[in-house]
C-alpha positions in Angstrom: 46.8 109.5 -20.3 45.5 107.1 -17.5 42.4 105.5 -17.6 40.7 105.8 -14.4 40.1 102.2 -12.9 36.7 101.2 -12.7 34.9 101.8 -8.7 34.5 98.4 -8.0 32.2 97.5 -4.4 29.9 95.0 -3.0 25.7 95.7 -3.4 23.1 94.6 -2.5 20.6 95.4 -5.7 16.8 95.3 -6.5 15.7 95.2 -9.9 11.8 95.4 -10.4 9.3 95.5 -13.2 5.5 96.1 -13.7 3.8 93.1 -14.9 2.0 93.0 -18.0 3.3 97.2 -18.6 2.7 97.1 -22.3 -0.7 95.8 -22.0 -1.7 98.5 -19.2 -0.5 101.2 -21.8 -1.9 100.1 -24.8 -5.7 99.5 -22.7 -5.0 103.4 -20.9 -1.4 104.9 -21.3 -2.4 108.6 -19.8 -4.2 106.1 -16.7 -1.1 104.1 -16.5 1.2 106.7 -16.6 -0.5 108.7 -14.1 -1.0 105.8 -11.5 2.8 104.7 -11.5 3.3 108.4 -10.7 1.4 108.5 -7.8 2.6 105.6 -6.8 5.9 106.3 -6.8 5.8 109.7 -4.7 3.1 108.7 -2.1 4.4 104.9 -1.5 7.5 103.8 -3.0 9.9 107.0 -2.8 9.7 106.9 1.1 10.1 103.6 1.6 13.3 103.6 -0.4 14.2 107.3 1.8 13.4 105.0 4.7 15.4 102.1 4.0 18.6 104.2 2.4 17.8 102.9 -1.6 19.5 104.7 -4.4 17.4 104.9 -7.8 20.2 103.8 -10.0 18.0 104.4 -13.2 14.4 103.7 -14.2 12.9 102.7 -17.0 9.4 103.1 -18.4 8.1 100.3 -16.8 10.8 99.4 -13.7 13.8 100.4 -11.6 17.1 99.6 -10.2 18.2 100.5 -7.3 20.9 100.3 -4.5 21.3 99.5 -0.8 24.2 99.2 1.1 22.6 96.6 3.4 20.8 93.1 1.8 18.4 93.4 4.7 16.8 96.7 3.6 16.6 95.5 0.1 14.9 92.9 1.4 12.5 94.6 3.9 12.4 97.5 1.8 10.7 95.1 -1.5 8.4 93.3 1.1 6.8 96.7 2.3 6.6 98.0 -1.3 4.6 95.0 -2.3 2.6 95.0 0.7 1.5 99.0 0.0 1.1 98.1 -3.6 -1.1 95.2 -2.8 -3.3 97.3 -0.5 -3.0 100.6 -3.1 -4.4 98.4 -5.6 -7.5 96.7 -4.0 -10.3 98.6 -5.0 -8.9 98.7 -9.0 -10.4 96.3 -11.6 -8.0 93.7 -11.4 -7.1 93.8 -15.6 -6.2 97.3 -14.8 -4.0 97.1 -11.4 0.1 97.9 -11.3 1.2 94.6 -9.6 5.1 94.7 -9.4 7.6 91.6 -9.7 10.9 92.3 -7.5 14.7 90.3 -7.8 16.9 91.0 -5.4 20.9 89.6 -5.1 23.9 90.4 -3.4 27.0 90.6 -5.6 30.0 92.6 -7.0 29.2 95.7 -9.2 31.1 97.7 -11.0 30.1 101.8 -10.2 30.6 104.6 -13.3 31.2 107.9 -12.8 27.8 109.0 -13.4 26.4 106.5 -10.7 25.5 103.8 -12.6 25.8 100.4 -12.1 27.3 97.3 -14.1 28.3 93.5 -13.9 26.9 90.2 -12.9 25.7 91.3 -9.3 23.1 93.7 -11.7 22.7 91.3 -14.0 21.1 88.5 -11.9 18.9 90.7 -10.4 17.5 91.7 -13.3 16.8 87.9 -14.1 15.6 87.2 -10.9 13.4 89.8 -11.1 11.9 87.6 -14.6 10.9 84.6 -12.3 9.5 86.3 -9.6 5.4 86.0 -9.1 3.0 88.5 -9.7 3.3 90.3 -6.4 6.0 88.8 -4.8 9.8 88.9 -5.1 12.6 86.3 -5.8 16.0 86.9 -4.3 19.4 84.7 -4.6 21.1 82.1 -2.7 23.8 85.3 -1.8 21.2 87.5 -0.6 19.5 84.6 1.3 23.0 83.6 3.0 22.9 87.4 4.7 19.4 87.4 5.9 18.9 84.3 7.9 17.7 85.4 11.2 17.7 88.9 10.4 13.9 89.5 9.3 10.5 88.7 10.8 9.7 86.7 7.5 10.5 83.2 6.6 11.4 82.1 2.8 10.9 78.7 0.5 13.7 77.4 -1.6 12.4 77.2 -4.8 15.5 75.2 -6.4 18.6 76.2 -8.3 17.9 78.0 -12.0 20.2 78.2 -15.0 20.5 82.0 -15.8 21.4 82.9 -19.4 25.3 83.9 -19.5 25.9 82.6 -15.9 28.3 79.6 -15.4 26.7 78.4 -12.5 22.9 77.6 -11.3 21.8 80.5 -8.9 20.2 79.0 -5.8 17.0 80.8 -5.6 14.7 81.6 -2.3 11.0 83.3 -2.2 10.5 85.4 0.9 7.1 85.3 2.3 5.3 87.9 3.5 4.1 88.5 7.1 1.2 85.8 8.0 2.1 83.7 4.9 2.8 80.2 5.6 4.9 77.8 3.0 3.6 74.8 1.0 3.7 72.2 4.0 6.0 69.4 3.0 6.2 66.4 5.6 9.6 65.3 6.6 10.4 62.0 4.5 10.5 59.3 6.9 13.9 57.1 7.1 13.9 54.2 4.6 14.1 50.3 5.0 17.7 50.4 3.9 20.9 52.1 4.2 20.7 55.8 3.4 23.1 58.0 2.5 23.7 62.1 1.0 27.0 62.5 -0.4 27.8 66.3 -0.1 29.5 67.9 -3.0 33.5 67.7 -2.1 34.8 70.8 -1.5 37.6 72.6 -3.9 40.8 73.2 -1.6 41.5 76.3 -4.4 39.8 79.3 -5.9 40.9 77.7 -9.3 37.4 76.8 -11.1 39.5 74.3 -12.9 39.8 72.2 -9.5 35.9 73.2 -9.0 34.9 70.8 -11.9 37.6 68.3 -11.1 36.3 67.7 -6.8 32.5 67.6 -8.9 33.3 65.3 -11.2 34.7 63.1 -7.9 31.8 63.8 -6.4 29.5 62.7 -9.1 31.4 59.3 -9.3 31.0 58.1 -5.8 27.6 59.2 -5.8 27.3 57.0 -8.9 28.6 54.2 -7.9 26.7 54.0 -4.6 23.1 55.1 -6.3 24.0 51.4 -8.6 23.8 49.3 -5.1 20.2 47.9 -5.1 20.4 47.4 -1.2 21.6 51.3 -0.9 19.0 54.5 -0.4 20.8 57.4 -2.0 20.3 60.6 -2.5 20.1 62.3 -6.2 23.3 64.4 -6.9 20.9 67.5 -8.0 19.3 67.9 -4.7 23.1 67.5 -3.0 24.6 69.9 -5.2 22.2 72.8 -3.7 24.4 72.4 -0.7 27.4 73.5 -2.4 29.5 76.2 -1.1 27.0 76.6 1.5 27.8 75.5 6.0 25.5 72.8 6.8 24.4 71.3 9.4 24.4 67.4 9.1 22.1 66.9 11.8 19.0 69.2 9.5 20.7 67.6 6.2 19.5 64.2 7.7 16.4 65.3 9.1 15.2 67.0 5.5 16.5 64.1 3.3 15.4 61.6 5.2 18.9 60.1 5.7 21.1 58.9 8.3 24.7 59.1 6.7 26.5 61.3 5.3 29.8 61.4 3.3 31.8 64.5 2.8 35.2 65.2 1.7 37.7 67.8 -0.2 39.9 67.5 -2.9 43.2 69.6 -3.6 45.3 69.7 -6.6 48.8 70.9 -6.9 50.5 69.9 -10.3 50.4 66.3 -11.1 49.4 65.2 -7.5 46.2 65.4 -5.7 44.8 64.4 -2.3 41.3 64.0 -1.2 40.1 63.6 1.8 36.9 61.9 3.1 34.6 61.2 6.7 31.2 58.9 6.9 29.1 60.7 9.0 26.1 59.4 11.2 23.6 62.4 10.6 21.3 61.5 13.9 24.5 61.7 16.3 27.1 63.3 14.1 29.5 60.8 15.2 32.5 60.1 12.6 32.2 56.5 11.7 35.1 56.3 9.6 37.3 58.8 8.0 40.7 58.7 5.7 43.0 60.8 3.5 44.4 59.6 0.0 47.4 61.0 -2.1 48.7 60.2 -5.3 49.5 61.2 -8.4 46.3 62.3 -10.6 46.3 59.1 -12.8 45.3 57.5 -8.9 41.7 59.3 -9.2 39.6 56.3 -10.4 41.3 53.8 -8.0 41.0 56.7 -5.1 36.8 56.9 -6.2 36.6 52.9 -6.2 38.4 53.2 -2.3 36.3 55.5 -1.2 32.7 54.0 -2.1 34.2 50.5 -0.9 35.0 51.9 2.4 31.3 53.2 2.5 30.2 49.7 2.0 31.8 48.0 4.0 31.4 50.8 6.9 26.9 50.9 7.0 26.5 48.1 4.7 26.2 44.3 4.8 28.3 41.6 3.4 25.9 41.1 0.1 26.4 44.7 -0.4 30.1 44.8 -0.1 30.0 41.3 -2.7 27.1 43.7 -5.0 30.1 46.9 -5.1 32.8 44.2 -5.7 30.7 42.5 -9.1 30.0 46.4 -9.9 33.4 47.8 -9.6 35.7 46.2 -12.5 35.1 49.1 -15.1 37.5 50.3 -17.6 38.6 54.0 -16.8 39.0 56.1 -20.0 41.9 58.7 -19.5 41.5 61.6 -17.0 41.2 64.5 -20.3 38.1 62.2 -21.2 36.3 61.9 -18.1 37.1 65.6 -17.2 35.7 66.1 -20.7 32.3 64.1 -19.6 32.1 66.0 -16.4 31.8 69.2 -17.8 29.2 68.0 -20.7 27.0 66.4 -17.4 27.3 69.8 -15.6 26.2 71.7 -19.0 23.2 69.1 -19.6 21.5 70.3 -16.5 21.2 73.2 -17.4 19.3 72.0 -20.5 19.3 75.4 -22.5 20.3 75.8 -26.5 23.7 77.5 -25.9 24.4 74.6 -22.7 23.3 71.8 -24.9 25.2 73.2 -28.2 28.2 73.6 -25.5 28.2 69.9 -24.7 28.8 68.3 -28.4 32.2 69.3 -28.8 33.6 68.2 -25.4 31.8 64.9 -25.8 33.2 64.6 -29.3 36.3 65.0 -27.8 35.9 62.5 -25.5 34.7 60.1 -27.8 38.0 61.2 -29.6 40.2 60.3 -26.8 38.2 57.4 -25.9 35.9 55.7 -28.8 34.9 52.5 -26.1 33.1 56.1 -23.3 29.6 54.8 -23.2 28.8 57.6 -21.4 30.0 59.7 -23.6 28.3 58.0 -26.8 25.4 57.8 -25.2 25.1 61.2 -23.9 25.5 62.8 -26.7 22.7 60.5 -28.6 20.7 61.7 -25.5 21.0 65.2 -26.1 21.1 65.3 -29.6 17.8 63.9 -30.0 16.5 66.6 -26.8 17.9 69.4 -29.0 15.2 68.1 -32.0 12.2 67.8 -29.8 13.4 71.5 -29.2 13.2 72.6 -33.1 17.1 72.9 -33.2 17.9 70.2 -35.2 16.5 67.7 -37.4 14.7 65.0 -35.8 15.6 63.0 -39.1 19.0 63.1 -38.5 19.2 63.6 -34.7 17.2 60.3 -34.6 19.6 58.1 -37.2 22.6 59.7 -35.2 21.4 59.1 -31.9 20.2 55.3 -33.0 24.0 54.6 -34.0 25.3 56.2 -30.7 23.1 54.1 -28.6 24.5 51.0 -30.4 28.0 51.8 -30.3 26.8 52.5 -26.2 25.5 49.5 -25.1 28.4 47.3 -27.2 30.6 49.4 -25.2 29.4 48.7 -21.6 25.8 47.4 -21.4 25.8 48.7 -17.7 25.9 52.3 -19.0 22.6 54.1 -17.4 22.5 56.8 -20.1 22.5 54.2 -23.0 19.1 53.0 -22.2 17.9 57.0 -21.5 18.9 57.6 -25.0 17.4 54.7 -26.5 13.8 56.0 -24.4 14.3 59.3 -26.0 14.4 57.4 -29.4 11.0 55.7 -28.4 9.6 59.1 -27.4 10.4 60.4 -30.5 8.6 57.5 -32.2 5.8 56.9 -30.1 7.0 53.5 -29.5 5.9 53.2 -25.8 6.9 49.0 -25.3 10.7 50.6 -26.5 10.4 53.5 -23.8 9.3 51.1 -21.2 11.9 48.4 -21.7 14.4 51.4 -22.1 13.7 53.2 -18.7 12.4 50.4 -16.8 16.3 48.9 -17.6 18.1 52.4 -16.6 16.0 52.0 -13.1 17.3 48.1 -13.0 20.8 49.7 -13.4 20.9 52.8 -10.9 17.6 52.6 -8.8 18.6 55.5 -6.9 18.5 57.3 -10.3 15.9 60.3 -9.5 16.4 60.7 -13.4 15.7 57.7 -14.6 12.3 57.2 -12.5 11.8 60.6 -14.1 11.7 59.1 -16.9 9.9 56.1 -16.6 7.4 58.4 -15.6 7.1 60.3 -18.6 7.1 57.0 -20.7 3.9 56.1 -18.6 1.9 59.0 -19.6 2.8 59.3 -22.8 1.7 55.8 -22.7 -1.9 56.4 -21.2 -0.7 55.1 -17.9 -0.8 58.3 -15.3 -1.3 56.7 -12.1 1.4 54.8 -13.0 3.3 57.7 -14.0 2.6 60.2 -11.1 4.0 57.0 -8.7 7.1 56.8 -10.4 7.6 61.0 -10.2 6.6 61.0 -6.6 9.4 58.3 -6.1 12.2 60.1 -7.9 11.5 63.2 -6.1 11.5 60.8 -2.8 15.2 60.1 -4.2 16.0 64.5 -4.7 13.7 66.0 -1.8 15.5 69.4 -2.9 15.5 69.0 -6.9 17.7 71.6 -8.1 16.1 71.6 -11.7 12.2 70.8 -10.4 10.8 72.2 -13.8 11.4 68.9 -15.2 9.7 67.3 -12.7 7.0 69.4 -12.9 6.8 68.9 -16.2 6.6 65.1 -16.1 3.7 65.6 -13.6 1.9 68.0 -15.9 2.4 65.3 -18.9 0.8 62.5 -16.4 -2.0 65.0 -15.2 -3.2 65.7 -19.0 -3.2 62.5 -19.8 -5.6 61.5 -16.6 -7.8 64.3 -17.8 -7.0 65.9 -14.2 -6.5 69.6 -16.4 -6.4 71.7 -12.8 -3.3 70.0 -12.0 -2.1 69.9 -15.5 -2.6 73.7 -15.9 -0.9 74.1 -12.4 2.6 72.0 -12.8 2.7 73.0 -16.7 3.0 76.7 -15.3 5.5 76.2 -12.3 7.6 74.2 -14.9 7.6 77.1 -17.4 8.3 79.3 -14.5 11.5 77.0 -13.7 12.1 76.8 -17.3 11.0 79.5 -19.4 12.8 78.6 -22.6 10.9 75.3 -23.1 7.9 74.8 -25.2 6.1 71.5 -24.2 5.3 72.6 -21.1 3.7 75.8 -22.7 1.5 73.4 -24.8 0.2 71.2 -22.4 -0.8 74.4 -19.8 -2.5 76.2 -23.1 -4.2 73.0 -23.5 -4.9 72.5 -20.2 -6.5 76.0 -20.1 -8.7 75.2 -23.5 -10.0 72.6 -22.0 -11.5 74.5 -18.7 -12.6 77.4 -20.7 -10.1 79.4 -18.5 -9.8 82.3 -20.9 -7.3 83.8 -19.0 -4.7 81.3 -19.0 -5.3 80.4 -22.2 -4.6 83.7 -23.3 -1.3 84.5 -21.0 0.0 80.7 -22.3 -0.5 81.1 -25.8 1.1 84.4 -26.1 4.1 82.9 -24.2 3.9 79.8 -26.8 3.7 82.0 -29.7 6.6 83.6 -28.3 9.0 81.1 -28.5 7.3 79.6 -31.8 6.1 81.8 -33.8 4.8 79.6 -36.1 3.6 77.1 -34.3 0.5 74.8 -35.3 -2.1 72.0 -34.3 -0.9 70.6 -37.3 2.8 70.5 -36.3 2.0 70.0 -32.6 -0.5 67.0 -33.6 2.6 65.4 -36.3 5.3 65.5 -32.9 3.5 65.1 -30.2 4.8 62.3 -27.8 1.3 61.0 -26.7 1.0 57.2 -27.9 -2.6 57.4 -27.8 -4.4 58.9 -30.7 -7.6 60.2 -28.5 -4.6 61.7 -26.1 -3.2 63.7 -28.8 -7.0 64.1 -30.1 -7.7 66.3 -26.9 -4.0 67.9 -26.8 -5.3 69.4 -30.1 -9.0 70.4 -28.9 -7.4 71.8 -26.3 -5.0 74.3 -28.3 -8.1 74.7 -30.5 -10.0 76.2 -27.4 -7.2 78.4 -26.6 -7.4 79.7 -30.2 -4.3 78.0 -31.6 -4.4 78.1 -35.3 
């Protein structure tokens, strides 16, 4: 007998929850239960009548449902939340149904009985995790289809790993009527050559060419980002262009740029041909442009053509003589670099399953070519990441990692990530003039690394140092205006703001970088501390719960034994803090 092939069809979903449900319930559950069901029948059932919803299912504390348009999805959540808002104003605020709402626009998959499967549900349902209190978080898809189309505007909040998605999902906050964004002012042009390299585009649907016109893309950006006389752009705020039409006039305008390379790349059996244009962003004229073939052993000499044609194109003689000292570098094998490509897509997204993901192509790598420094010292890098995380033993991530960075810099003492591995090492050990001498050399090396002054950023605070610190993370972010993974900027910030006793702002970026980056704990512990510290029984309440969450049985023993402040009366108020809060 035939099986009846799945209904499959294009949605536009909303997935929504009520925040903080099971504390509601346990305070009230008759009061609760009672108030969602007025709420439903006097305010939410007409609006989804009125902008042609489907209830898909609900659960005991949220929904799913259906539209055939993105737009009244869209409109349809912002009037919900305005009526709830206004509904709610004259409760107690511990006892008020505030909803959070995701929204994306994707493929489902429709049973028989009407309900609904596959990724396009599935994001929304995540989205739906990192919205605000109150407010709604929708995907780059959904935003693609609404530009123009409602009387709201929206703020790009960066790109976020989901859990079981390949990619990032781009992800936007629409603002309601009569709210305005965070004003940021429009970076002025620097004293140097600037430059955006776009990511290359893919001339196939085949996500094997996808990671190979990446990896490209992450090479040239590379190699110009090591040129001391260049401004570039980092390759985390340019990938948020991906996939997407721009505009190169607005990219130079919000980057603060005035070139900009783009390009494509197509593959067909052992040959490939890429294709590149320098463009002047303030006029849009096309300052130079040329196509490449060969066969796909030609990649590496096809990169090293490409950023040399840059140079010599915007920049001046002692450039072109800096990319000529900088270009003679051995090329490992294309299996090992496409290996290294795909471990430096998966260490953004800076997860357990990504990071486990990474070893064995790196291992790989370092199989196919023992002499990658990159390779070595990536995987020292992330090993020792994984232990500050709990998932492996510091002991032997740290004499593992030690012998990687080693074998690294023996390898090719040019290699950026060697000396980021070596500062996670010095973390680890509370060995700030290591950190320092560490970061400080990855900035000598690639000063357009927004990385790397990242992370001499963090080594100033954990140091004692956070004016110095908060210049170095206002710089980086100067280098990725558009961050796709902010939380760990955020982070860094909240780490320099703790340290400078500043513990509004430290509660503040600890939050939005556990918002960006739910899964990690240090940022949980420095916001709880944060918290402690202001009496803010609130938020030291809501963080610790989330802390405890993720580590169960978590200490100020354990926290005081690994924490990465150098100072003892730094980690001395780190664990006053957490006392306050009522860690254990």
């Amino acid at each position: 007998m035939a099986t009846a092939r799945a209904e499959r069809r294009l949605a536009a979903i909303l997935a929504a929850d009520v925040v903080g449900y099971s504390r509601l319930v346990e305070q009230d559950e008759a009061w609760t239960l009672s108030a969602l069901k007025l709420l439903r029948r006097d305010l939410i059932d007409p609006l989804l009548a009125e902008h042609q919803g489907r209830i898909v299912k609900l659960m005991g504390d949220g929904a799913l449902v259906e539209f055939g348009s993105v737009v009244d999805a869209v409109a349809c959540a912002l009037a919900i939340q305005k009526g709830v808002a206004g509904n709610q104003a004259d409760i107690p605020a511990e006892r008020r149904i505030i909803f959070r709402i995701g929204i994306n626009l994707g493929d489902v998959i429709h049973e028989r009985d009407g309900d609904l499967y596959g990724d396009g549900v599935n994001i929304a349902a995540r989205l739906q995790t990192l919205a605000d209190p109150g407010g709604i978080c929708i995907s780059g898809t959904a935003y693609d289809h609404l530009q123009g189309k409602l009387a709201c505007d929206y703020e790009y909040l960066g790109e976020r790993a989901l859990k079981n998605m390949e990619r990032p999902v781009r992800l936007y906050r629409p603002l309601p009527e009569g709210a305005a964004r965070t004003a940021v002012p429009r970076p002025a042009l620097p004293d140097r050559p600037s430059i955006a390299v776009l990511p290359f585009n893919a001339m196939s649907a085949d996500p094997e060419q996808d990671f190979f016109s990446d990896g490209l893309t992450e090479d040239i950006t590379t190699a110009l980002s090591k040129l001391k006389g260049f401004f570039v752009i980092a390759r985390n705020t340019m990938f948020t262009y991906k996939g997407r039409p721009v505009d190169v006039r607005a990219i130079g305008r919000e980057l603060g740029i005035r070139y900009v390379l783009e390009g494509s790349v197509r593959k067909s059996g052992n040959r490939v041909r890429v294709t590149a244009q320098l463009i002047d962003a303030a006029s849009e004229a096309h300052l130079w442009a040329e196509r490449y073939d060969g066969d796909l052993g030609d990649i590496f000499v096809i990169q090293d053509e490409i950023t040399a044609s840059v140079v010599g194109r915007i920049g001046p003689e002692l450039l072109a003589a800096e990319h000529a000292r900088e270009s003679p570098k051995p090329h490992h094998g294309l299996d090992a670099w496409e290996c290294v490509v795909r471990a430096v897509f998966l260490c953004s997204q800076l997860s357990e399953e990504s990071s486990r993901k990474m070893l064995p192509l790196l291992d790989r790598a370092i199989g196919l070519a023992p002499d990658y420094a990159q390779a070595l010292a990536m995987k020292g890098w992330i090993m020792t990441w994984r232990a500050f995380q709990g998932w492996e033993d510091m002991g032997c991530a740290l004499a593992l990692a030690r012998d990687l960075v080693q074998q690294a810099i023996a390898a090719d003492d040019r290699e950026p990530w060697a000396y980021l591995a070596q500062a996670m090492i010095a973390f680890a050990t509370r060995d700030n003039v290591l950190a320092m001498a560490a970061t400080s050399q990855a900035v000598a090396i690639n000063p357009n690394s927004a990385f790397a002054h990242g992370q001499l950023g963090l080594a100033h605070a954990n140091g004692g140092r956070a004016a110095d610190a908060i210049a170095c993370i206002d710089h980086a972010l100067r280098l990725s205006p558009r961050e796709a993974f902010l939380g760990d900027f955020q982070f860094y910030y909240a780490m320099a703001c703790f340290q400078g006793a500043n513990y509004e702002s430290g509660l503040s970026y600890a939050r939005e970088a556990h918002r960006l980056r739910s899964g990690h704990v240090v940022p949980l512990l420095i916001g709880t501390a944060c918290a402690g510290l202001l009496d803010n029984r609130d938020a030291a309440t809501d963080l610790l719960g989330r802390l405890k969450s993720l580590v169960p049985d978590i200490s100020r023993d354990a926290v005081g034994a690994t924490s990465s402040f150098v100072r003892a009366e730094d980690r001395a108020r780190l664990i006053e803090g957490l006392a306050r809060a009522g860690l254990d």
